[in-house]
N, C-alpha and C positions, 0 to 999 in steps of 0.2 A: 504494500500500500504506500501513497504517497502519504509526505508531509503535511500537507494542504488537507489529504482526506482525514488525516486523522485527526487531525487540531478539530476541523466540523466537526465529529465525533463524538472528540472528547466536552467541546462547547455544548455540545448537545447532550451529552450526560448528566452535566450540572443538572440541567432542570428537571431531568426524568430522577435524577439520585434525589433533590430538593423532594422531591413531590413522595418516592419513593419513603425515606426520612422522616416526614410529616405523617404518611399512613402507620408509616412504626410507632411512631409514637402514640400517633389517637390510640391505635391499639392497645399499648401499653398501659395506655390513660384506662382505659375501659376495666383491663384486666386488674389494675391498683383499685378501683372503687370510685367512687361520684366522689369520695371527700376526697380525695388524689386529684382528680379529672376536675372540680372548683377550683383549688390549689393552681391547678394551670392557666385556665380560664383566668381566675384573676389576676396572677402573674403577667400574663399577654394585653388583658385588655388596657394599660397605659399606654402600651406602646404603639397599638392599634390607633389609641384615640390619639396619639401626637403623629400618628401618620397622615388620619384623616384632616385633620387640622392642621398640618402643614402642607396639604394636598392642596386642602381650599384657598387657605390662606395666598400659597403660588398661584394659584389658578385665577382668584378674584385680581391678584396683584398686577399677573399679567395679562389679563385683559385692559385693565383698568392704563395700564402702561400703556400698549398697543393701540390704545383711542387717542389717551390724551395728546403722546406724542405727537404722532403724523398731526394732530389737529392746529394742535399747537404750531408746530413746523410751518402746515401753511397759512397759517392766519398771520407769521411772524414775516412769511414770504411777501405777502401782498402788501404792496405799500399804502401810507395810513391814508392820502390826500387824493383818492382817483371815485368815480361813480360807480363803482362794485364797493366799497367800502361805505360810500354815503349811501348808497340804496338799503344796505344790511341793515345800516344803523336805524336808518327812518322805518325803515318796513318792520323792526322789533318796535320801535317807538307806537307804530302805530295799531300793531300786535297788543301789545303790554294795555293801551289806549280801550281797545275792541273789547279785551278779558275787562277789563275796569267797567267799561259802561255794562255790560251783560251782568255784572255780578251787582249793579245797583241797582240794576233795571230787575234784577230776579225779587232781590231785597225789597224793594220800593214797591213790585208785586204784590208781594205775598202780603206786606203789611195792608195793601188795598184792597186786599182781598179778604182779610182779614175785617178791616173796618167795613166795608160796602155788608157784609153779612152782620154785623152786631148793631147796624145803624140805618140798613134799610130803611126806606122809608114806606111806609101803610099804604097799600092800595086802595083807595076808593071803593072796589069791590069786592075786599077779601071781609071777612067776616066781623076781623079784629079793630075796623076804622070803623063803629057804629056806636 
Protein backbone atom coordinates (compact mmCIF):
# COMPACT_ATOMS: atom_id res chain seq x y z
CA UNK A 1 0.00 0.00 0.00
CA UNK A 2 0.84 3.47 -0.59
CA UNK A 3 1.68 6.20 1.96
CA UNK A 4 -1.18 8.41 0.96
CA UNK A 5 -3.44 5.25 1.32
CA UNK A 6 -2.61 4.71 4.55
CA UNK A 7 -2.48 8.14 6.21
CA UNK A 8 -6.65 8.19 4.72
CA UNK A 9 -6.95 5.03 6.66
CA UNK A 10 -5.44 5.65 9.43
CA UNK A 11 -7.58 9.52 9.45
CA UNK A 12 -10.38 7.58 9.03
CA UNK A 13 -9.96 5.26 12.01
CA UNK A 14 -9.85 8.15 14.48
CA UNK A 15 -13.59 8.59 14.16
CA UNK A 16 -14.60 4.85 13.79
CA UNK A 17 -12.07 4.17 17.12
CA UNK A 18 -13.85 7.62 18.68
CA UNK A 19 -17.25 6.24 18.07
CA UNK A 20 -16.02 2.66 18.77
CA UNK A 21 -14.74 4.03 22.47
CA UNK A 22 -17.95 5.87 23.29
CA UNK A 23 -20.13 2.52 22.61
CA UNK A 24 -17.42 0.93 25.24
CA UNK A 25 -18.00 2.83 27.48
CA UNK A 26 -22.06 3.43 27.44
CA UNK A 27 -21.74 -0.13 27.87
CA UNK A 28 -19.77 -0.04 30.78
CA UNK A 29 -21.97 2.68 32.18
CA UNK A 30 -24.94 0.25 31.90
CA UNK A 31 -23.01 -2.71 33.32
CA UNK A 32 -21.74 -0.27 36.73
CA UNK A 33 -25.59 0.60 37.50
CA UNK A 34 -27.70 4.09 37.00
CA UNK A 35 -25.74 5.44 40.15
CA UNK A 36 -22.24 5.00 37.89
CA UNK A 37 -24.09 5.94 34.47
CA UNK A 38 -25.43 9.68 36.68
CA UNK A 39 -21.93 9.90 37.87
CA UNK A 40 -21.01 10.25 34.20
CA UNK A 41 -23.82 12.15 33.00
CA UNK A 42 -23.08 14.63 35.36
CA UNK A 43 -19.49 14.68 34.86
CA UNK A 44 -20.05 15.50 30.90
CA UNK A 45 -22.90 17.74 31.09
CA UNK A 46 -20.41 21.14 32.00
CA UNK A 47 -18.63 20.47 29.28
CA UNK A 48 -21.57 19.91 26.83
CA UNK A 49 -23.07 23.12 28.03
CA UNK A 50 -19.74 25.27 27.55
CA UNK A 51 -19.60 23.72 24.18
CA UNK A 52 -23.03 24.68 23.29
CA UNK A 53 -22.49 28.20 24.45
CA UNK A 54 -19.56 28.69 22.82
CA UNK A 55 -21.09 27.27 19.71
CA UNK A 56 -23.62 30.16 19.96
CA UNK A 57 -21.81 32.52 21.28
CA UNK A 58 -19.32 32.05 17.78
CA UNK A 59 -22.20 31.77 15.79
CA UNK A 60 -24.26 34.84 16.86
CA UNK A 61 -20.71 36.79 16.91
CA UNK A 62 -20.06 35.83 13.54
CA UNK A 63 -22.98 36.63 11.99
CA UNK A 64 -23.26 39.80 13.74
CA UNK A 65 -19.58 40.51 12.37
CA UNK A 66 -20.30 39.51 8.65
CA UNK A 67 -23.22 42.21 8.57
CA UNK A 68 -21.81 44.97 10.26
CA UNK A 69 -18.66 44.82 8.45
CA UNK A 70 -19.31 44.82 4.63
CA UNK A 71 -22.18 47.49 5.80
CA UNK A 72 -20.05 49.59 7.57
CA UNK A 73 -17.38 49.24 4.78
CA UNK A 74 -19.75 50.80 2.21
CA UNK A 75 -21.52 53.31 3.93
CA UNK A 76 -17.70 54.49 4.83
CA UNK A 77 -17.15 54.20 0.99
CA UNK A 78 -19.65 56.52 -0.40
CA UNK A 79 -18.96 59.92 0.13
CA UNK A 80 -20.91 62.15 2.63
CA UNK A 81 -21.81 65.20 0.01
CA UNK A 82 -23.51 63.59 -3.30
CA UNK A 83 -27.66 62.77 -3.83
CA UNK A 84 -27.47 58.96 -2.86
CA UNK A 85 -26.45 60.15 0.52
CA UNK A 86 -29.12 63.01 0.70
CA UNK A 87 -31.81 61.00 -0.65
CA UNK A 88 -31.12 58.16 2.31
CA UNK A 89 -31.16 60.79 4.78
CA UNK A 90 -34.47 62.57 3.73
CA UNK A 91 -36.22 59.23 2.75
CA UNK A 92 -35.42 57.81 6.70
CA UNK A 93 -36.60 61.58 7.80
CA UNK A 94 -39.59 61.02 6.06
CA UNK A 95 -39.92 57.39 7.12
CA UNK A 96 -39.27 58.01 10.85
CA UNK A 97 -42.01 61.34 10.00
CA UNK A 98 -44.85 58.55 8.37
CA UNK A 99 -44.26 55.91 11.79
CA UNK A 100 -44.84 59.26 13.97
CA UNK A 101 -48.17 60.44 12.28
CA UNK A 102 -49.73 56.64 12.15
CA UNK A 103 -48.94 56.12 15.78
CA UNK A 104 -50.87 59.51 16.77
CA UNK A 105 -53.27 59.10 14.33
CA UNK A 106 -53.99 55.27 15.97
CA UNK A 107 -53.73 57.00 19.56
CA UNK A 108 -55.91 60.11 18.68
CA UNK A 109 -58.32 57.20 17.20
CA UNK A 110 -58.94 55.09 19.75
CA UNK A 111 -59.22 57.92 22.32
CA UNK A 112 -62.24 59.16 19.70
CA UNK A 113 -63.53 56.37 19.74
CA UNK A 114 -63.56 56.00 22.90
CA UNK A 115 -65.31 59.22 23.80
CA UNK A 116 -67.92 59.39 20.56
CA UNK A 117 -69.26 55.91 22.58
CA UNK A 118 -69.43 57.37 26.31
CA UNK A 119 -70.83 60.80 24.86
CA UNK A 120 -73.01 59.99 22.06
CA UNK A 121 -75.57 61.88 21.76
CA UNK A 122 -79.63 60.70 22.19
CA UNK A 123 -81.51 60.06 19.05
CA UNK A 124 -84.79 61.70 18.80
CA UNK A 125 -86.08 58.36 18.02
CA UNK A 126 -84.59 55.99 20.27
CA UNK A 127 -86.56 55.21 23.35
CA UNK A 128 -84.20 56.97 25.96
CA UNK A 129 -84.78 60.93 24.51
CA UNK A 130 -88.53 61.00 25.88
Amino acid sequence: MSEASMTNEGQMADPLRTAADAMALAAQAAKDGAADAQARVSEAMPAINRFFSRLTYTSFYSIAYGVVFPTMLLVRAIPQDNAIVHGMIDGGAAARDAVAKMRKEKVSGSEHSAETQSEAPLDASSPDAE
